[in-house]
N, C-alpha and C positions, 0 to 999 in steps of 0.2 A: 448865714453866719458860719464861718470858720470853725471845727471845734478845737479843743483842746489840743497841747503839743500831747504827741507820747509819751506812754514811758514804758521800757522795760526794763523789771525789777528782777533780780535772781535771788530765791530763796534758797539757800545752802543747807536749810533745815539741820538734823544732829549730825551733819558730815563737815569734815574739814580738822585737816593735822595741821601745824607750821606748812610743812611741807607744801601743802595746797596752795601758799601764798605765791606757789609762779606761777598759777592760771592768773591770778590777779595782776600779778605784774605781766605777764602776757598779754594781756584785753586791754591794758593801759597799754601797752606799747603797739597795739593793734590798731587801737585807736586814734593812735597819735595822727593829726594832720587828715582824718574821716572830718568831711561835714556831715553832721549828724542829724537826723533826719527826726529823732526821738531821746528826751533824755536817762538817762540808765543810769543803773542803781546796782549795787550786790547787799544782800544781808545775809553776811556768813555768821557762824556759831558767839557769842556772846565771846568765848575764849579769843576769837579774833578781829572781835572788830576792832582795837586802838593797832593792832599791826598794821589790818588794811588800812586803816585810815590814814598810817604813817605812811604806809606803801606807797599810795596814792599819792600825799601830798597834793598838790595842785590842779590833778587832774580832774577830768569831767564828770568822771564815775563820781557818783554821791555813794554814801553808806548807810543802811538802815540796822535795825534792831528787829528781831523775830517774834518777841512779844515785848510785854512788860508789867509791872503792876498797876493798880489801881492805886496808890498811895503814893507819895513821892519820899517817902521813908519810913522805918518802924521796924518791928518782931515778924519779919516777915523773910525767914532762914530760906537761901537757895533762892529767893524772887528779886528781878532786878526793876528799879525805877525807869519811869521815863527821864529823868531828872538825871540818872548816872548813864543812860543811853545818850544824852544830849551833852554829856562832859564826854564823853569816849569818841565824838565826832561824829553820830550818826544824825541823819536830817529828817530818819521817820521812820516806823517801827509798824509790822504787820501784827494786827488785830483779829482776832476770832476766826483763823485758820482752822478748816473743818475738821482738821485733826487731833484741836483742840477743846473745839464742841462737843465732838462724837468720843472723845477719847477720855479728856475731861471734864468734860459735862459742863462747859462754859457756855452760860446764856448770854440771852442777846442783850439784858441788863448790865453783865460781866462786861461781854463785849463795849459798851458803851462807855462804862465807867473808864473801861481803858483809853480808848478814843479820847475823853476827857482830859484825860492825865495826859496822852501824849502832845494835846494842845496845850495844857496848862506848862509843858516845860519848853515849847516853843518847837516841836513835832507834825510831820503830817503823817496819820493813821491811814494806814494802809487797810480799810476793814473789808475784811473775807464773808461772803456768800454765798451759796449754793444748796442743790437739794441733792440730796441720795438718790440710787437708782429705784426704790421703790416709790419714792414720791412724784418720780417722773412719767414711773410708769402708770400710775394711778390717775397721771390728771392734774397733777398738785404743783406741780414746778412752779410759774408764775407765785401763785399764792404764796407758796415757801418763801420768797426770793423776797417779794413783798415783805411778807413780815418780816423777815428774819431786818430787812433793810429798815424800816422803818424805828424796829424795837432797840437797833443796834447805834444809827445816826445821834452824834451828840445835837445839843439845839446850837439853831444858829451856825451849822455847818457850812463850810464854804471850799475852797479851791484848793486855798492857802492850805488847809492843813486835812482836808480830805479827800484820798483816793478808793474807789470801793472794787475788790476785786471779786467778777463774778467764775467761783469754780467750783462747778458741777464734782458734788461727791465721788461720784461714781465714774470720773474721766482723771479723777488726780493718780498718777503714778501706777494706772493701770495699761496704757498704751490706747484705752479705748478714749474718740473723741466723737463730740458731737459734731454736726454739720454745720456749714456757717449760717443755714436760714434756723438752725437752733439757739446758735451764739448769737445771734442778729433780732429773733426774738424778743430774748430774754433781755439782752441791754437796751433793746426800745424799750421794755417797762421799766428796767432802772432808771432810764433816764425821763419813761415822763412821771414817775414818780418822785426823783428827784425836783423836778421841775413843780410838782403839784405841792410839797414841802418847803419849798424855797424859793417859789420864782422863777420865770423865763432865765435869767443874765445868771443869777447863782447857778440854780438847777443843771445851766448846761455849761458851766464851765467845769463843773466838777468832772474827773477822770474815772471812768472806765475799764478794767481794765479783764485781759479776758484770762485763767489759769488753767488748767489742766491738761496735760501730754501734749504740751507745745513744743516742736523738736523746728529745727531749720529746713525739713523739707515738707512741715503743712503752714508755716510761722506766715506766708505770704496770702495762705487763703485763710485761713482764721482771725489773722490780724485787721484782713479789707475792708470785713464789715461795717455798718454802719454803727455810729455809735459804739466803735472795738476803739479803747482811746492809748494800745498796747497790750504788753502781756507780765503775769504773775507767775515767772515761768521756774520749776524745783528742779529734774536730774539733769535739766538741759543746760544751766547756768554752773556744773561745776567742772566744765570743761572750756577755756579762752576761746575754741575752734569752733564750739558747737553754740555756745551765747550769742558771738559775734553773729554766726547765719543768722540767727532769729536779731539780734540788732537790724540787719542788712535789708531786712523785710520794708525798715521805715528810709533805705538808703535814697 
């Protein structure tokens, strides 16, 4: 059975002025007339996704949101809705980025509630995974990667509105990457635990995807693996020239 189309996603995390908005319009006109091998996505800063999304207009690039709340309104100063994600033009919003775990102390409860929310306003969660470099070193990866998936997956998950990205703490935004039979590991157990959760047909259609120090000249061997259903890719996605390569990987 076939798996899943791609996708790659570009998190722009706290970077991106106006000004940033001609890599966007670059990658759409880069784009133009590519048959595309993988569908893509940008989630740049909150301040910009109704520009991008105007930017864009018609094109193939979709737009996400970075996070969001658990509520779909309330007293909840500086926190944005899935609900005001989903009026602003984005198709899905990334979930319990380990720099949100580790940084603000968001569980895999947190995590889920949001997953929720971004189904409930008609969203696919992009939810984040991975262990730190001492858990890997200790032995504990798999088990991590387990729970943290299991505690975080809303019920009754499926395709439509869930992607889970696995990225290794200790590989994001440090230049260090793991090998592909470590990437290839780890998403064989996402995926037969996905499958042990949901079913052969759900299990395996949900996406995969892989994140950390994905650049355009490893994006072809990290990507290959089995069960790699694309990538969750951060400094490499704020440049049109340097997304594209890693696009090219599914040309």
């Amino acid at each position: 059975m076939a798996g899943p189309k791609a996708l790659v996603a570009g998190n722009w995390k706290m970077n991106g002025l106006t000004p940033q908005l001609k890599e966007v319009r670059l990658l759409a006109d880069m784009l133009k007339g590519v048959r595309l091998g993988c569908d893509v996505m940008v989630c740049p800063p909150a301040t910009l996704i109704r520009p991008v999304v105007q930017l864009l207009g018609s094109s193939r690039i979709k737009v996400g949101g970075q996070d969001c709340h658990a509520a779909a309104a309330g007293a909840f100063t500086g926190d944005i809705s899935a609900e005001m994600l989903e009026d602003a033009g984005c198709t899905a919003v990334i979930v319990g980025h380990s720099e949100r775990r580790t940084r603000l102390c968001e569980t895999d409860a947190i995590v889920r509630a949001k997953a929720e929310a971004a189904r409930r306003a008609g969203l696919s969660a992009i939810i984040c995974i991975g262990e730190t470099l001492e858990q890997r070193e200790s032995g504990r990866t798999l088990e991590i990667v387990s729970g943290q998936l299991a505690g975080s997956l809303p019920a009754g998950f499926g395709s439509a509105d869930t992607v889970i990205a696995y990225e290794p703490v200790w590989a994001i935004g440090t230049g260090r990457t793991p090998t592909t039979g470590q990437v290839e590991e780890v998403h064989r157990q996402i995926r037969r635990d996905l499958i042990e959760m949901a079913g052969e047909e759900r299990g395996s259609s949900v996406r995969i995807l892989y994140g950390g120090s994905v650049k355009p000249d490893n994006a072809a061997e990290l990507l290959g693996g089995d069960n790699v259903d694309g990538a969750l890719v951060g400094g490499a996605s704020l440049k049109a020239a340097d997304f594209i390569g890693i696009i090219k990987a599914y040309a």
